[in-house]
C-alpha positions as CSV (number, residue, x, y, z in Angstrom):
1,X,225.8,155.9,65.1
2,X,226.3,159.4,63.9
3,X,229.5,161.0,65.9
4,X,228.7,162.8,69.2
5,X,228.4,166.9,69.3
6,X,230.1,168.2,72.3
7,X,229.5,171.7,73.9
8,X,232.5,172.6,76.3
9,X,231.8,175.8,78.4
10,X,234.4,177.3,81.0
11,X,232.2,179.7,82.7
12,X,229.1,180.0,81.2
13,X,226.0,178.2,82.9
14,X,223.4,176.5,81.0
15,X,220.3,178.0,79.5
16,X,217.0,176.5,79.9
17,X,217.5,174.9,83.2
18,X,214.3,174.7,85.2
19,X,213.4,173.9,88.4
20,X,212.2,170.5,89.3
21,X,208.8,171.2,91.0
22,X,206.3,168.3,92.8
23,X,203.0,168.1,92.8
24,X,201.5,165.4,95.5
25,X,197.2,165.7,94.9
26,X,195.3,164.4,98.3
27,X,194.2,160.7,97.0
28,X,191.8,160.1,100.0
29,X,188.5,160.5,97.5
30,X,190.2,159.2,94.3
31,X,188.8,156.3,93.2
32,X,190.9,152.7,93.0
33,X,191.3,152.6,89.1
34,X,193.8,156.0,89.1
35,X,196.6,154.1,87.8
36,X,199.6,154.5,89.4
37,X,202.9,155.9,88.0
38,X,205.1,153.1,86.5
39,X,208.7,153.3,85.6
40,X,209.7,153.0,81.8
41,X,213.4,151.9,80.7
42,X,215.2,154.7,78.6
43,X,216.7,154.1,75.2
44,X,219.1,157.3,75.1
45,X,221.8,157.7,72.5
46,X,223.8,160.5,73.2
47,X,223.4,163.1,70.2
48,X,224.9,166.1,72.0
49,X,227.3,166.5,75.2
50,X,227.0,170.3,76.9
51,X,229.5,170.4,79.3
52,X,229.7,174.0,81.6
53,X,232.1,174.7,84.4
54,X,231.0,178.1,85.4
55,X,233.9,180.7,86.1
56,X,232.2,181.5,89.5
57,X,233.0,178.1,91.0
58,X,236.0,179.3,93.5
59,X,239.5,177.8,93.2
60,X,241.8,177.0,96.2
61,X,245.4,176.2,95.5
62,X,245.8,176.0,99.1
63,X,248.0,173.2,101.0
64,X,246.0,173.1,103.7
65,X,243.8,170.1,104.3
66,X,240.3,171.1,103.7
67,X,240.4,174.1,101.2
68,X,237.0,176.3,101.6
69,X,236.7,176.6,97.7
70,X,234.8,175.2,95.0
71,X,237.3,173.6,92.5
72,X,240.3,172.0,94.8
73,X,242.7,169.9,91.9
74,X,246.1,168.7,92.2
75,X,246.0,165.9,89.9
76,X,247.3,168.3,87.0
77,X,250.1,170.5,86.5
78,X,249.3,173.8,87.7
79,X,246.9,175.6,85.4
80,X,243.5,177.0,84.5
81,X,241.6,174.5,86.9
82,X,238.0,175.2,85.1
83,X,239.5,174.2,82.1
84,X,241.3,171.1,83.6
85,X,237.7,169.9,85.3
86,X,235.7,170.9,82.3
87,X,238.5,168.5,80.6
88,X,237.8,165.9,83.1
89,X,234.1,165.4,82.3
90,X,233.9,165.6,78.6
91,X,236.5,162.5,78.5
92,X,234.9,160.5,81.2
93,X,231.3,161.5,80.0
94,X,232.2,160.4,76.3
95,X,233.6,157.2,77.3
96,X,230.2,156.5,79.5
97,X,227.8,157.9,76.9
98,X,229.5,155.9,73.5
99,X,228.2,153.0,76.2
100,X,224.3,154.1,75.2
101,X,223.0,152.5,71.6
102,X,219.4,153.2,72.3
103,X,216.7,154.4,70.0
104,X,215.8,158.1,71.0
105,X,218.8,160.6,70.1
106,X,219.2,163.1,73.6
107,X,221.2,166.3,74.4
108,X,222.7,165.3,77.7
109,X,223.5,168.7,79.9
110,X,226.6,168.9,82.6
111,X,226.9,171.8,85.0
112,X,229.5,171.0,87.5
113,X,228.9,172.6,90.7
114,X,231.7,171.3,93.1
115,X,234.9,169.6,92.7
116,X,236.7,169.2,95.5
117,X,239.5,166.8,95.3
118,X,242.1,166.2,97.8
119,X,245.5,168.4,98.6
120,X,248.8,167.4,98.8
121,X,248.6,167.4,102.7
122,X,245.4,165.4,102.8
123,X,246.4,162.8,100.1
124,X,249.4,161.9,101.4
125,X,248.3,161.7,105.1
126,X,245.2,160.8,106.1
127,X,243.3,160.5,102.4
128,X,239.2,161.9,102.0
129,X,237.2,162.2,99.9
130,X,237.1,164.2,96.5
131,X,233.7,165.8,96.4
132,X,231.9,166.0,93.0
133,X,228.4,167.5,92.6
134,X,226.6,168.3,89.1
135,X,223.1,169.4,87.5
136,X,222.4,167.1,85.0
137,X,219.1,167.7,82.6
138,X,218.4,165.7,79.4
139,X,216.5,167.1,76.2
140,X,214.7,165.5,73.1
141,X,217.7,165.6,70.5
142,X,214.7,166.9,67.9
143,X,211.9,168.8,70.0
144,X,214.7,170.3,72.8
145,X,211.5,168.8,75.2
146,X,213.1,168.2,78.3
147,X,212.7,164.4,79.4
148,X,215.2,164.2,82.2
149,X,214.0,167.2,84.5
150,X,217.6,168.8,86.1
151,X,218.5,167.2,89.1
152,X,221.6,167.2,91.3
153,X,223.8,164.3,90.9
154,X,226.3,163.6,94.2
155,X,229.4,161.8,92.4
156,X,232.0,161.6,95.8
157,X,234.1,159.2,95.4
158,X,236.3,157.6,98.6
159,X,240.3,159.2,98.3
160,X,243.1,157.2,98.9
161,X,245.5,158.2,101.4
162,X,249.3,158.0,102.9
163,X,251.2,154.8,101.4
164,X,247.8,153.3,99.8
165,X,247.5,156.7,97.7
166,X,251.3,156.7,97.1
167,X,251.0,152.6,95.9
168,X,248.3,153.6,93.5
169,X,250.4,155.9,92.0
170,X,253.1,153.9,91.5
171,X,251.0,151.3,89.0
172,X,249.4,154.1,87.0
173,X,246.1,154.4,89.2
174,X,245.9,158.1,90.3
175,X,243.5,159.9,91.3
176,X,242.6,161.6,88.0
177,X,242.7,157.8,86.8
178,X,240.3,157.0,89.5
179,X,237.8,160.0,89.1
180,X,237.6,159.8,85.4
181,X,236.8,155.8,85.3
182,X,234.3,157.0,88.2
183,X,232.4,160.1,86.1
184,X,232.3,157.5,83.4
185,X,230.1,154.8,85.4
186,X,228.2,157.6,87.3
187,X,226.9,158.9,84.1
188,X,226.3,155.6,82.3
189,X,224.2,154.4,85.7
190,X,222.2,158.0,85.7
191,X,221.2,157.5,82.2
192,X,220.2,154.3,82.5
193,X,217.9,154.7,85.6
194,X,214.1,154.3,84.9
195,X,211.9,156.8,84.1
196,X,209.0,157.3,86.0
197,X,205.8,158.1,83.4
198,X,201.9,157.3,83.6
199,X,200.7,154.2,84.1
C-alpha cells in the first residue's frame, strides 16, 4: 500500500465543498418495478488525508466552565490551539484510515468546525462533554469525483470529571488519550458505512 499523502491546513477551508442537496420525486404514479435504492459496501484506501482547521474557529482560554468559543483545549501546553487540534486529527485519522485496505484509492477531506473540550474548572468538578463537530467529504483518488457528498459528522465524546478524570490521569488515560483513540474509531466507522447507490 503506497504511503498516505497528508494535507495539514491551519486556517484555510477546503475547496470544492458542495452542498448536499435532496431530491424526494412524488412516487404515487410510478410504477412497482422502479427499483429502490440499495446500499453498497465501500472499499476505501486512504490515498490522501486533507486536514483544515480554519483560523476563524474562536479560541477561549477561559477558566470558566462553559467557554462561548469554538476551539476550548487544555490538554496541551499552552500554544497555538489550531495547530494543536489540527495535530490531533491527522494522528488519530492516520491511525483509523491505515485500518482501510480496500480496493478504490480516496482523498478523505477534514474540516473541523468545533472543538470544545473541557476547562480546568469543569474537568476537575463536575466533568462534560468535549464537543467535536467536522465536514467530512470523500473524492475519487483519480477523477477528484466526489463519492462521499460532505456531511457533518457529531464526534462528542462523554468527559470525565472530579476524582474519575483525576484517576484517569494517573494511569496514562487523559483526555487527549481519550479523544484521539475516539477520532480514530469515529473515522474508521464513517468510512466504513454503506453507500447508498441505484438498485
Amino acid at each position: 500500500m503506497a504511503r498516505k499523502k497528508f494535507s495539514l491546513m491551519v486556517g484555510l477551508a477546503l475547496l470544492g465543498l458542495s452542498a448536499c442537496a435532496s431530491y424526494d420525486p412524488a412516487t404515487r404514479n410510478a410504477p412497482l418495478e422502479v427499483p429502490l435504492a440499495q446500499s453498497i459496501q465501500p472499499s476505501f484506501d486512504v490515498a490522501e488525508l486533507k486536514i483544515a482547521v480554519p483560523k476563524r474557529l474562536k479560541v477561549s482560554e477561559a477558566n470558566v466552565y462553559y467557554p462561548r468559543a469554538d476551539i476550548v483545549w487544555r490538554g496541551d501546553a499552552m500554544g497555538d490551539r489550531h495547530k494543536q487540534v489540527l495535530n490531533i486529527f491527522a494522528e488519530a485519522m492516520q491511525r483509523g484510515t491505515d485500518q482501510l485496505e480496500g480496493l478504490q484509492d480516496v482523498v478523505v477531506e477534514v474540516e473541523v468546525l468545533r472543538f470544545h473540550s473541557m476547562t480546568e474548572k469543569a474537568r476537575y468538578t463536575v466533568g462534560g462533554v468535549h464537543s467535536i463537530k467536522f465536514n467530512l467529504t470523500v473524492r475519487d483518488a483519480t477523477t477528484g469525483q466526489v463519492i462521499v457528498p460532505t456531511r457533518l459528522i457529531n464526534a462528542d465524546l462523554p468527559g470525565l470529571g472530579g476524582q474519575a478524570a483525576i484517576a484517569a490521569d494517573a494511569i496514562g488515560n487523559t483526555q487527549k488519550v481519550r479523544i484521539m483513540s475516539h477520532l480514530e474509531q469515529v473515522i474508521l466507522q464513517e468510512l466504513s458505512r454503506p453507500l447508498i447507490g441505484a438498485a
